[in-house]
Backbone as CSV, one residue per row, in Angstrom:
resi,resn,N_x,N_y,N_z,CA_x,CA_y,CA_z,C_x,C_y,C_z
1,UNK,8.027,-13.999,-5.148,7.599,-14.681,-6.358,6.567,-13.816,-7.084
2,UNK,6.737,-13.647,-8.401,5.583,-12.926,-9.179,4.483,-13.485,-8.970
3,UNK,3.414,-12.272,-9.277,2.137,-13.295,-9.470,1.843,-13.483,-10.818
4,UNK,2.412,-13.275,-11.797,1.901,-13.545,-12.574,3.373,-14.390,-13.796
5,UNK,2.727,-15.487,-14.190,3.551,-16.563,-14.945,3.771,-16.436,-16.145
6,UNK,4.964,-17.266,-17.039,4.724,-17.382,-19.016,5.556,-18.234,-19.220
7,UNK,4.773,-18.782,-19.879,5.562,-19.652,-20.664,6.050,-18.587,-21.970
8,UNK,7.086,-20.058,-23.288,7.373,-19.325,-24.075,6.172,-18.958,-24.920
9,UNK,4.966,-20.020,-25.242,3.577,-19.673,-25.432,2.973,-18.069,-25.399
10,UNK,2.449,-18.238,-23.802,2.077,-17.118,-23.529,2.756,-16.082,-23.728
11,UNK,4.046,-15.845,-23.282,4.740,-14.835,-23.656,4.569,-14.396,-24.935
12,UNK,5.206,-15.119,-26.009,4.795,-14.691,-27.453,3.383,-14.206,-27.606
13,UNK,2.574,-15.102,-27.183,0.822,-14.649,-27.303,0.180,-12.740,-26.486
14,UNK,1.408,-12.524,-25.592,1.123,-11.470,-25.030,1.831,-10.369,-25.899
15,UNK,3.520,-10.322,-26.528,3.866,-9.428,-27.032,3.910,-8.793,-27.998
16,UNK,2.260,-9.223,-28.602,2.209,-8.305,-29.446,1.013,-7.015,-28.684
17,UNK,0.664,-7.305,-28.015,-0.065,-6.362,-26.781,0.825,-5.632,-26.479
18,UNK,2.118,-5.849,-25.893,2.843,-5.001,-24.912,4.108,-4.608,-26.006
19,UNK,4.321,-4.887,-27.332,5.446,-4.785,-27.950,5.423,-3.208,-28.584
20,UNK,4.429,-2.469,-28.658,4.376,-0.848,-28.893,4.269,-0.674,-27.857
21,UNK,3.930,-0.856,-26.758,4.180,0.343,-25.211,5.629,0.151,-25.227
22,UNK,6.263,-0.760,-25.380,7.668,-1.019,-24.886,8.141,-0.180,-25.883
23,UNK,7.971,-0.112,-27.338,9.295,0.249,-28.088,8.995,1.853,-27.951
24,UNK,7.451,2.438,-27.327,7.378,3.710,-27.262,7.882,4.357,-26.333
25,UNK,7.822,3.302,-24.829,8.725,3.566,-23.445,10.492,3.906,-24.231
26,UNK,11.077,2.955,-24.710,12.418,2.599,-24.847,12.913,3.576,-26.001
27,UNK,11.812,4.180,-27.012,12.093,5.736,-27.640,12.145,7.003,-26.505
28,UNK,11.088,6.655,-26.116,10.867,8.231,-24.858,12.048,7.898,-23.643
29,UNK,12.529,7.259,-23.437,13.659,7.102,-22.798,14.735,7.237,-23.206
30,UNK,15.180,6.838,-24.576,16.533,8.126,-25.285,15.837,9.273,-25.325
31,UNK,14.748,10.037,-25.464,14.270,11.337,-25.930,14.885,11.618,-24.397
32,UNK,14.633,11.464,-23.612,14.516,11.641,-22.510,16.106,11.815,-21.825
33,UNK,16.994,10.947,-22.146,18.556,11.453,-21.955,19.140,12.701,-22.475
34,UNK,18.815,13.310,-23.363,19.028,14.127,-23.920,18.762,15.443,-23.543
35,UNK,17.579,15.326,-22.678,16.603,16.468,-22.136,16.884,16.445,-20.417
36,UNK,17.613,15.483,-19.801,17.644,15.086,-18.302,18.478,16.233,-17.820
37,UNK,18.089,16.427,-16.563,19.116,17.697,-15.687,20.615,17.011,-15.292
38,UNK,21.106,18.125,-15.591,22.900,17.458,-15.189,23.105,17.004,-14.330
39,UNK,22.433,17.391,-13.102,22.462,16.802,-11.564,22.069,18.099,-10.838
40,UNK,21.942,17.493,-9.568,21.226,18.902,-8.733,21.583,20.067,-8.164
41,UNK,22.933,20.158,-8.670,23.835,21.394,-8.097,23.846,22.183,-9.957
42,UNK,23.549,21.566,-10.976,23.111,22.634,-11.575,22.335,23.875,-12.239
43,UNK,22.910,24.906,-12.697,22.205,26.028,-13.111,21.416,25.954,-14.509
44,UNK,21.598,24.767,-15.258,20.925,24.921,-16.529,19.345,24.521,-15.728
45,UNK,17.980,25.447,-16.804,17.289,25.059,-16.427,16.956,23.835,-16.895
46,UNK,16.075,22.830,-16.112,14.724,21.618,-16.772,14.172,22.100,-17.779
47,UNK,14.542,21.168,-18.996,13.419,21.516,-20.176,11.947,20.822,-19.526
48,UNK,10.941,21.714,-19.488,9.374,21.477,-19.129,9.115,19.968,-19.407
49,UNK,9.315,19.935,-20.832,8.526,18.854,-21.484,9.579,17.471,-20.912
50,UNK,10.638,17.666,-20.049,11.060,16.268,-19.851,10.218,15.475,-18.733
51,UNK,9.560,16.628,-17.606,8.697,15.948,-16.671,7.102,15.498,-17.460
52,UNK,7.083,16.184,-18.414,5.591,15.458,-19.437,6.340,13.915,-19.446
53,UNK,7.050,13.648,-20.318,7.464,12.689,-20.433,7.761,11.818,-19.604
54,UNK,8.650,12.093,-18.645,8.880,11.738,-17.066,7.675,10.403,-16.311
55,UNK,6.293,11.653,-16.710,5.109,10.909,-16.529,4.456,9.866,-17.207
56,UNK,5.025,10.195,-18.655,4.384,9.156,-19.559,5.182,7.828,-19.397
57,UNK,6.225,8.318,-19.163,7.453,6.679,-18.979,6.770,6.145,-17.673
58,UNK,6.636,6.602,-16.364,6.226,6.116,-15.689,5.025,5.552,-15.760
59,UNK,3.833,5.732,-16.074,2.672,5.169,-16.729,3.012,4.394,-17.938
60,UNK,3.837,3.921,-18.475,3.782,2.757,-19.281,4.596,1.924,-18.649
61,UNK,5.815,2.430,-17.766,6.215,1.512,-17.091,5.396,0.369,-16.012
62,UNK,4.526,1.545,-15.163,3.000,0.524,-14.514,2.389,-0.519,-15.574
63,UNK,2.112,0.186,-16.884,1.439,-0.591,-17.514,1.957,-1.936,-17.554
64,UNK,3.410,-1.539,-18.312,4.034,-3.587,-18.312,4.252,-3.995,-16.853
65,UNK,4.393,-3.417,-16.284,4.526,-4.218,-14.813,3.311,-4.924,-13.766
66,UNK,2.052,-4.212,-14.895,0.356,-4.637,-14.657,0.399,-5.962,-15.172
67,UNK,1.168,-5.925,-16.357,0.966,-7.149,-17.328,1.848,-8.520,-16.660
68,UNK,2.642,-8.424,-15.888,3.259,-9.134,-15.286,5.281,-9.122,-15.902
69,UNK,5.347,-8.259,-16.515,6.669,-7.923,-17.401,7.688,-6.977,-16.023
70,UNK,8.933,-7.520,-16.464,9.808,-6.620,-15.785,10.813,-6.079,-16.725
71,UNK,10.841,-4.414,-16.574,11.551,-3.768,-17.220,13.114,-4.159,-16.946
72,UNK,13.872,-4.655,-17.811,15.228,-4.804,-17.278,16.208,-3.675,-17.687
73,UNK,16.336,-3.128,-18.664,17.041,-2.058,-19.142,16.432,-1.606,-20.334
74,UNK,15.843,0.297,-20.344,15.281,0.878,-21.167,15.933,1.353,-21.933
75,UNK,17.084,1.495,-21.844,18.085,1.989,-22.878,18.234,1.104,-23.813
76,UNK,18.419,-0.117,-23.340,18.548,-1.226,-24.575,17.182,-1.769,-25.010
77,UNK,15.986,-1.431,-24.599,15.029,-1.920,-24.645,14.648,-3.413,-24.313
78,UNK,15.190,-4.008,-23.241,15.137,-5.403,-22.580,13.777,-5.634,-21.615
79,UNK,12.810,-6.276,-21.893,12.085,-6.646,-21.249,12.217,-8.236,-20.697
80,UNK,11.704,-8.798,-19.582,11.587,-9.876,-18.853,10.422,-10.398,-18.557
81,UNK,10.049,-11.533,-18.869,8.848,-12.113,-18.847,8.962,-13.099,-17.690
82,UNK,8.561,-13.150,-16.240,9.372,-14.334,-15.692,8.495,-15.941,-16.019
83,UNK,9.234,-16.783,-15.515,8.940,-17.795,-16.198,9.690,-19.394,-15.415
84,UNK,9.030,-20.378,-15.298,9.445,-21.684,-14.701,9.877,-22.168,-15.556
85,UNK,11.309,-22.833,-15.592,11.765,-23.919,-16.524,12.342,-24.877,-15.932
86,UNK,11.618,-25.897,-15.639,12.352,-27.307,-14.872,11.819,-26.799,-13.756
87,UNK,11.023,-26.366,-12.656,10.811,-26.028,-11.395,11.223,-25.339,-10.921
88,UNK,12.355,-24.345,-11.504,12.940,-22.833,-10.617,12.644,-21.938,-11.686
89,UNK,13.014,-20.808,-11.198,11.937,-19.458,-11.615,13.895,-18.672,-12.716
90,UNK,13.135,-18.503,-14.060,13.897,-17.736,-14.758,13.405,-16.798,-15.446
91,UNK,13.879,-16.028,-16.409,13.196,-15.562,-17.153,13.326,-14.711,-18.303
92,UNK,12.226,-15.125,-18.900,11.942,-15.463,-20.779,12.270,-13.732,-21.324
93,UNK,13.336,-13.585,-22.185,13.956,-12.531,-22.529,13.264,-11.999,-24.068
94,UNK,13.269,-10.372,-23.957,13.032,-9.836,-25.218,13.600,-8.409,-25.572
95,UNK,13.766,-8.082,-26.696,14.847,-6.943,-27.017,13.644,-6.093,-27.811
96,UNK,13.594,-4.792,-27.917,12.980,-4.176,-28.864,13.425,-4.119,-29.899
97,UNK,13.102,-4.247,-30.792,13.513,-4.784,-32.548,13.026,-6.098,-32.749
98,UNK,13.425,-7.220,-32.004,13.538,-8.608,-32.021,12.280,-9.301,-32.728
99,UNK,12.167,-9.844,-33.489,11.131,-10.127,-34.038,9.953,-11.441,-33.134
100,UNK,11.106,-11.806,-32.122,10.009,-13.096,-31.489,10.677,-12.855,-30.254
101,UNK,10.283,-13.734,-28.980,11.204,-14.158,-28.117,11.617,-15.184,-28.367
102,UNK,12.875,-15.438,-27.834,13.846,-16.701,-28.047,15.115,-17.193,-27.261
103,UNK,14.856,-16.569,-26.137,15.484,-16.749,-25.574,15.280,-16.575,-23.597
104,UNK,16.368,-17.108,-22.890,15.944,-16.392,-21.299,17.245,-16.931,-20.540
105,UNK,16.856,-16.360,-19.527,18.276,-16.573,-18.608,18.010,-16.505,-17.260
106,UNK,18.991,-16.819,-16.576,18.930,-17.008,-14.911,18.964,-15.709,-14.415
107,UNK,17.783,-15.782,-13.208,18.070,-14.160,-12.710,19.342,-13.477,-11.993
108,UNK,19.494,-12.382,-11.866,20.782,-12.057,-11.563,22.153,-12.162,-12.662
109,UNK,21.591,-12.910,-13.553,22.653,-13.622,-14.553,21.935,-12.671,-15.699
110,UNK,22.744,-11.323,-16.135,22.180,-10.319,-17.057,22.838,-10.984,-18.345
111,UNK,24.343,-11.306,-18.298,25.083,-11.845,-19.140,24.929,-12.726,-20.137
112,UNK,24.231,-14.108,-20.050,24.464,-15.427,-20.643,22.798,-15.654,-20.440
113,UNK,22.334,-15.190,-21.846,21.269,-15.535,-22.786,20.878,-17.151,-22.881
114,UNK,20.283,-18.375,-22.811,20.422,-19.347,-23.542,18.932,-19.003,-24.242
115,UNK,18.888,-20.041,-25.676,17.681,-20.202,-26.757,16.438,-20.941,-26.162
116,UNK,15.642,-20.448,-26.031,14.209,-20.951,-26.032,14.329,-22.757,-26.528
117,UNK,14.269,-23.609,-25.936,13.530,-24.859,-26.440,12.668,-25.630,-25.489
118,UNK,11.300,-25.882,-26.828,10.118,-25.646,-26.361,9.773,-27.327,-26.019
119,UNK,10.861,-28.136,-25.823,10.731,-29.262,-25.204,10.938,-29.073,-23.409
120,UNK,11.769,-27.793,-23.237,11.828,-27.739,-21.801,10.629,-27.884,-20.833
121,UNK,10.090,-27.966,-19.857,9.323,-27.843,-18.932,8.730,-26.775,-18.610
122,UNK,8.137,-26.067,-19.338,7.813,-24.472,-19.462,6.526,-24.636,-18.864
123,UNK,6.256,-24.615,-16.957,4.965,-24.195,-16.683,4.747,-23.110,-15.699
124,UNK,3.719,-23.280,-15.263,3.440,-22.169,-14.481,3.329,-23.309,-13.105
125,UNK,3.543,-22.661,-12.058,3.722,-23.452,-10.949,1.754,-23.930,-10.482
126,UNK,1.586,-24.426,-9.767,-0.284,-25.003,-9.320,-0.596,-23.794,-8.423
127,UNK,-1.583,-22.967,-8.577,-2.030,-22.718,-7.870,-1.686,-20.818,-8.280
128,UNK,-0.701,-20.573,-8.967,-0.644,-19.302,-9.753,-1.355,-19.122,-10.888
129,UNK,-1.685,-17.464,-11.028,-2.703,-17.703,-12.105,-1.228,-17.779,-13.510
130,UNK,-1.891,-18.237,-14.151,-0.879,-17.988,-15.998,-1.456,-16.642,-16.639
131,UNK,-0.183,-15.645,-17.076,-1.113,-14.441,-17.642,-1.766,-14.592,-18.489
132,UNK,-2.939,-13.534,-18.992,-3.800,-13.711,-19.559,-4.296,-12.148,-20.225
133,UNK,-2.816,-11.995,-20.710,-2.712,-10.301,-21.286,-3.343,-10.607,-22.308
Protein backbone atom coordinates (compact mmCIF):
# COMPACT_ATOMS: atom_id res chain seq x y z
CA UNK A 1 0.00 0.00 0.00
CA UNK A 2 1.36 3.56 -0.75
CA UNK A 3 2.07 5.82 1.80
CA UNK A 4 0.96 8.44 0.50
CA UNK A 5 -3.01 9.18 -0.58
CA UNK A 6 -5.38 11.70 -3.15
CA UNK A 7 -8.19 12.39 -3.60
CA UNK A 8 -9.55 14.07 -6.82
CA UNK A 9 -9.03 17.39 -4.57
CA UNK A 10 -5.67 16.91 -3.64
CA UNK A 11 -4.55 15.56 -6.68
CA UNK A 12 -5.61 18.58 -8.72
CA UNK A 13 -4.22 20.83 -5.75
CA UNK A 14 -0.78 19.01 -6.23
CA UNK A 15 -0.48 19.11 -10.18
CA UNK A 16 0.32 22.10 -10.70
CA UNK A 17 3.63 21.43 -8.53
CA UNK A 18 4.47 18.28 -10.32
CA UNK A 19 2.87 19.18 -13.88
CA UNK A 20 6.44 20.81 -15.33
CA UNK A 21 8.71 18.04 -13.84
CA UNK A 22 6.45 15.63 -15.63
CA UNK A 23 6.05 17.30 -19.03
CA UNK A 24 10.03 17.98 -18.74
CA UNK A 25 10.64 14.11 -17.71
CA UNK A 26 8.13 12.99 -20.71
CA UNK A 27 10.17 15.60 -23.30
CA UNK A 28 13.66 14.25 -22.09
CA UNK A 29 12.38 10.87 -22.59
CA UNK A 30 11.58 11.22 -26.43
CA UNK A 31 14.99 13.27 -26.53
CA UNK A 32 16.24 10.40 -25.10
CA UNK A 33 14.91 7.54 -27.69
CA UNK A 34 16.54 8.99 -30.24
CA UNK A 35 19.98 9.14 -28.59
CA UNK A 36 19.59 5.37 -26.78
CA UNK A 37 22.24 2.55 -27.69
CA UNK A 38 20.94 -0.11 -30.11
CA UNK A 39 21.62 -2.80 -27.64
CA UNK A 40 24.77 -4.21 -26.22
CA UNK A 41 26.34 -6.12 -28.93
CA UNK A 42 26.61 -2.83 -30.73
CA UNK A 43 29.46 -0.86 -32.36
CA UNK A 44 27.84 2.58 -32.68
CA UNK A 45 29.18 4.67 -30.02
CA UNK A 46 26.85 6.27 -26.77
CA UNK A 47 26.13 9.76 -27.51
CA UNK A 48 27.75 11.33 -23.99
CA UNK A 49 24.96 13.56 -23.40
CA UNK A 50 22.32 10.60 -23.27
CA UNK A 51 23.79 9.43 -19.76
CA UNK A 52 23.52 13.47 -18.68
CA UNK A 53 20.13 12.99 -19.33
CA UNK A 54 19.85 9.39 -18.22
CA UNK A 55 20.52 11.15 -14.81
CA UNK A 56 18.25 13.91 -15.04
CA UNK A 57 15.21 11.47 -15.89
CA UNK A 58 16.13 9.53 -13.05
CA UNK A 59 16.13 12.42 -10.55
CA UNK A 60 12.82 13.67 -11.60
CA UNK A 61 11.59 10.39 -11.71
CA UNK A 62 12.56 10.17 -7.59
CA UNK A 63 11.15 13.44 -7.48
CA UNK A 64 7.38 12.36 -8.45
CA UNK A 65 7.73 9.23 -6.74
CA UNK A 66 8.78 11.56 -3.41
CA UNK A 67 5.51 13.19 -4.10
CA UNK A 68 3.62 10.07 -3.86
CA UNK A 69 2.92 9.81 -7.98
CA UNK A 70 3.56 6.72 -10.04
CA UNK A 71 5.09 7.01 -13.33
CA UNK A 72 2.94 4.81 -15.60
CA UNK A 73 4.22 5.39 -19.11
CA UNK A 74 6.79 8.23 -20.16
CA UNK A 75 6.34 8.00 -23.59
CA UNK A 76 2.79 8.90 -23.36
CA UNK A 77 3.30 11.00 -20.51
CA UNK A 78 0.80 9.08 -17.97
CA UNK A 79 1.10 9.75 -14.50
CA UNK A 80 -0.88 7.93 -11.46
CA UNK A 81 -1.98 9.42 -8.45
CA UNK A 82 -3.16 6.45 -6.23
CA UNK A 83 -6.26 6.91 -4.62
CA UNK A 84 -9.44 5.18 -2.49
CA UNK A 85 -12.76 5.13 -4.13
CA UNK A 86 -15.46 3.25 -2.20
CA UNK A 87 -12.74 1.46 0.14
CA UNK A 88 -10.35 -0.24 -2.46
CA UNK A 89 -7.31 1.35 -3.74
CA UNK A 90 -7.39 2.81 -7.55
CA UNK A 91 -5.96 5.28 -9.23
CA UNK A 92 -6.58 8.94 -10.21
CA UNK A 93 -5.16 9.32 -13.89
CA UNK A 94 -3.29 12.18 -15.80
CA UNK A 95 -1.86 12.72 -19.34
CA UNK A 96 0.66 15.47 -20.15
CA UNK A 97 -1.20 18.07 -22.15
CA UNK A 98 -4.46 17.41 -20.19
CA UNK A 99 -5.65 20.37 -18.78
CA UNK A 100 -7.14 18.81 -15.33
CA UNK A 101 -7.44 15.34 -14.01
CA UNK A 102 -10.56 13.56 -14.77
CA UNK A 103 -10.37 10.60 -14.69
CA UNK A 104 -8.88 6.92 -13.00
CA UNK A 105 -8.98 3.36 -13.26
CA UNK A 106 -8.44 -0.01 -11.65
CA UNK A 107 -4.93 -1.10 -11.17
CA UNK A 108 -3.59 -3.51 -13.51
CA UNK A 109 -6.53 -2.32 -15.71
CA UNK A 110 -4.20 0.17 -18.12
CA UNK A 111 -7.15 0.02 -20.64
CA UNK A 112 -10.61 1.38 -19.35
CA UNK A 113 -10.32 5.00 -18.05
CA UNK A 114 -13.68 5.88 -16.12
CA UNK A 115 -14.54 10.04 -15.36
CA UNK A 116 -13.85 11.48 -12.11
CA UNK A 117 -17.24 11.98 -10.07
CA UNK A 118 -16.80 13.89 -7.18
CA UNK A 119 -19.87 12.39 -5.42
CA UNK A 120 -17.82 9.10 -5.17
CA UNK A 121 -16.20 8.28 -1.81
CA UNK A 122 -12.86 9.80 -2.48
CA UNK A 123 -10.82 9.28 0.91
CA UNK A 124 -7.83 8.54 2.25
CA UNK A 125 -7.98 5.47 4.42
CA UNK A 126 -7.54 6.45 8.88
CA UNK A 127 -4.48 6.46 9.89
CA UNK A 128 -2.47 7.35 6.38
CA UNK A 129 -1.10 10.55 5.97
CA UNK A 130 -3.15 12.57 2.77
CA UNK A 131 -0.42 14.24 0.52
CA UNK A 132 0.52 17.42 1.19
CA UNK A 133 2.68 18.36 -2.02
Amino acid sequence: MPETWFTPATARRALPQLQQAAETLHRLFTEMESRRPLGALSDRRVDPLYFTMLDRLLRGLERLERAGLRVDDLRHGLLDFPALRGGRPVLLCWRVGDPSLDSWREPGNRQTRMPVDEADPWEPPPGRRDSMC
